[in-house]
Each structure stands twice: as C-alpha cells, then as structure tokens.
C-alpha positions in Angstrom: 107.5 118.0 79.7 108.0 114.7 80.8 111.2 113.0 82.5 113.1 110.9 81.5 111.7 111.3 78.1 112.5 107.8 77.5 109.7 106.9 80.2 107.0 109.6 78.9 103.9 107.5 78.3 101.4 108.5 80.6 100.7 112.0 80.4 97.4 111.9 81.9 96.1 109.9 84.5 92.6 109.7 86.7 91.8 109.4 90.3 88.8 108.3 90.8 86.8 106.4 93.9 83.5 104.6 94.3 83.3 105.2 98.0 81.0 108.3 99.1 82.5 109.8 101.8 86.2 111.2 99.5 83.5 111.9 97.0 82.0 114.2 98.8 85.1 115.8 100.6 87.7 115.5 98.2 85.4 115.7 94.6 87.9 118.8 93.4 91.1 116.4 93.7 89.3 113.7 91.8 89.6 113.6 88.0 91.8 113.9 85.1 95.3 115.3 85.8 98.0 115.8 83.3 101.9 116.0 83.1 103.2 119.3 84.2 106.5 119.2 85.2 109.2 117.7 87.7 109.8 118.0 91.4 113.1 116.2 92.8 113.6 114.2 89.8 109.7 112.7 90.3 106.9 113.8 87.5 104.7 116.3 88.7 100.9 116.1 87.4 98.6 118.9 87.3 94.8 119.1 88.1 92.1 119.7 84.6 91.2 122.1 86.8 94.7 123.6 87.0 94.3 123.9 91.1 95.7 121.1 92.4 99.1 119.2 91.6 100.1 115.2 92.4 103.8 115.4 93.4 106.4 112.8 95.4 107.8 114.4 98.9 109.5 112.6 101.0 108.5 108.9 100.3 104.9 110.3 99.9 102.6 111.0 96.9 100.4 113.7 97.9 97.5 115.9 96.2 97.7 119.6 97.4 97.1 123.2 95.6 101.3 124.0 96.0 103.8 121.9 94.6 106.3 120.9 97.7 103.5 121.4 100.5 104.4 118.8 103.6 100.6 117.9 103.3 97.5 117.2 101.1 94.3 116.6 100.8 94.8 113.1 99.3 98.3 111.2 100.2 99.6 107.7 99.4 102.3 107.1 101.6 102.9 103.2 100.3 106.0 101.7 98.3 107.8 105.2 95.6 107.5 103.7 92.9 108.9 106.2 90.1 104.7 106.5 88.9 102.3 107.1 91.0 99.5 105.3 89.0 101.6 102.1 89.7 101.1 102.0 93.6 99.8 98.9 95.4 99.0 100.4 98.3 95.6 102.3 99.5 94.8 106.1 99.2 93.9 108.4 102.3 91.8 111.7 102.5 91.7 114.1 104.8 88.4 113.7 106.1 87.1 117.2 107.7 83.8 115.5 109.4 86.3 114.0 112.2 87.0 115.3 114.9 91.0 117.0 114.6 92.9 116.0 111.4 91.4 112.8 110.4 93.1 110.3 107.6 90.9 107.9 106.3 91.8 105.2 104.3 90.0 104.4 100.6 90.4 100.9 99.1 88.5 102.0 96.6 90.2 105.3 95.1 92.6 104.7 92.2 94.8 106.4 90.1 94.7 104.9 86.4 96.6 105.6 83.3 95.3 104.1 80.7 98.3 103.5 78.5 100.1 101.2 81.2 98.7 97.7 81.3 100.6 97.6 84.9 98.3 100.2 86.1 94.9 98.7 84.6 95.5 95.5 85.5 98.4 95.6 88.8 100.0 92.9 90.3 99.9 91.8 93.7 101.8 92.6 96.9 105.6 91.9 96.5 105.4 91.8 92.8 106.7 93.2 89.6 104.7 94.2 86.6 106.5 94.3 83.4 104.3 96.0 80.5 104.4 93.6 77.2 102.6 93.4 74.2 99.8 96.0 75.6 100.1 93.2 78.9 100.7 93.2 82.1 103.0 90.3 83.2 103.4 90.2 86.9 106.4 88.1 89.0 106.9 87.4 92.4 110.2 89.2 93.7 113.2 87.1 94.3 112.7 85.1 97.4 108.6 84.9 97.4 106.0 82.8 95.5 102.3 83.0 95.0 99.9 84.5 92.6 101.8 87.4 91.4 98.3 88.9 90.0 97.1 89.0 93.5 100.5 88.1 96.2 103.3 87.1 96.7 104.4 85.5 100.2 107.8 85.0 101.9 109.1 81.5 100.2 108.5 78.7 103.0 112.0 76.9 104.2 112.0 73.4 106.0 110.5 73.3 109.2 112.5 70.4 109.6 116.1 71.8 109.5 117.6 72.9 113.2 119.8 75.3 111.3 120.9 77.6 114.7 123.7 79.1 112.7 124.3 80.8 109.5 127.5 81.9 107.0 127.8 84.8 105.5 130.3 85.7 102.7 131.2 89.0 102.1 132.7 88.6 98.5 128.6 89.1 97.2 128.6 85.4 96.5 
C-alpha cells in the first residue's frame, strides 16, 4: 500500500550508522524497513523484522514498536518532509547508558532509499532536490544562494543602503 500511489517509489528504505554507540543500543531499529501502511496521511514503514515501525507524529519521524507512540527509540525531529529518507537534518537515539532519558545526536545515521537520487546524493541546507534522469538536481530556495549540494545562505543585501523603512502591499504583489 503506498500513498499517494502516484508517489509510491520507495517501498523500502535502510537506516543504517557508522557510529558505535546507536550500534550497540539501537542495532534492532537499524536495517531494512518496508512500506506498510499510512498514519495521518504520512507512509508508515515497517521493520524486516516486523517489530518496529517509522511513522510521522506531530512534526517528528520516530522509530517505536506501536504505530502513534509519543516516543521512540530513534526520532528525527528536523524539517517534515512528506519522506523520511529525504531529511537534512541529524538522527537521535535514546541512549540508556546516560543518566535519565538521554537523546543523543548521530551525524552519521541515515536513512537511504535507493531508488531516489535525492536521498543518495541530498542537497544542502535550504535547498530543493528535484529527482531527474536517475539525478539529483539541487536549488537554493527562493531568497538564498550557495552550493545547493552542500548550503544555501540568506542572499546578502547592500550594506550600504540606510533603508529604515519598508512598503508592504497587500494585493500579493
């Protein structure tokens, strides 16, 4: 089941980290997951293993054994895009070693699907990705420039100018 159809080429993904400590805490969330089903209008993948699901709550992709659960095990909590496997931002784990409830950050954890060029090969920070050709083609957003492959940073206005006051139109012009 996928949804929208239309958007249905990814139906399995991988999470996967270099870094030893998630390795070693969170090694039965790692691996291959596969489309299952949908949660408020957001894909829903499910664990190989069939015991854990990736799901979007609340502005949060998280990695937890119920579907809906307020918390994981493994949580992104960066920009919702509609896939998770298109994320810029860095994974946490719940690392049990710390003292209390401790999130720890991984920049090295990902979450690939190998069918979108966008999420092999992502764009930068304040950037879009546009998949073409089996390519990834990455633009800064409307008011930034930079290297859209790595970021893209506020554009720079004239120092010069002793603008104190602006216009604003309300027609949307």
């Amino acid at each position: 089941r996928c949804f929208p159809d239309s958007e249905c080429s990814c139906h399995d993904i991988n999470l996967s980290t270099e870094s030893s400590a998630p390795k070693k805490s969170q090694k039965e969330s790692l691996g291959t997951y596969h489309l299952y089903s949908v949660y408020q209008d957001f894909p829903v993948y499910q664990h190989a293993s069939g015991l854990f699901y990736l799901y979007h709550k609340e502005e949060n992709w998280l990695i937890s054994d119920r579907i809906g659960s307020e918390s994981g095990g493994i949580q992104n909590q960066g920009d919702s895009d509609r896939w998770p496997y298109r994320l810029k931002t860095s994974w946490e784990y719940a690392d049990p070693t710390a003292d209390g409830w401790q999130w720890r950050y991984d920049m090295e954890m990902s979450l690939v699907c190998k069918q979108d060029p966008c999420s092999l090969n992502g764009c930068g920070m304040n950037s879009l990705c546009a998949a073409k050709d089996g390519r990834a083609i990455c633009t800064c957003l409307k008011g930034y420039t930079g290297d859209p492959r790595i970021r893209c940073y506020p554009e720079q206005h004239d120092s010069s100018c002793q603008c104190t006051r602006i216009r604003v139109n309300s027609t949307g012009g």
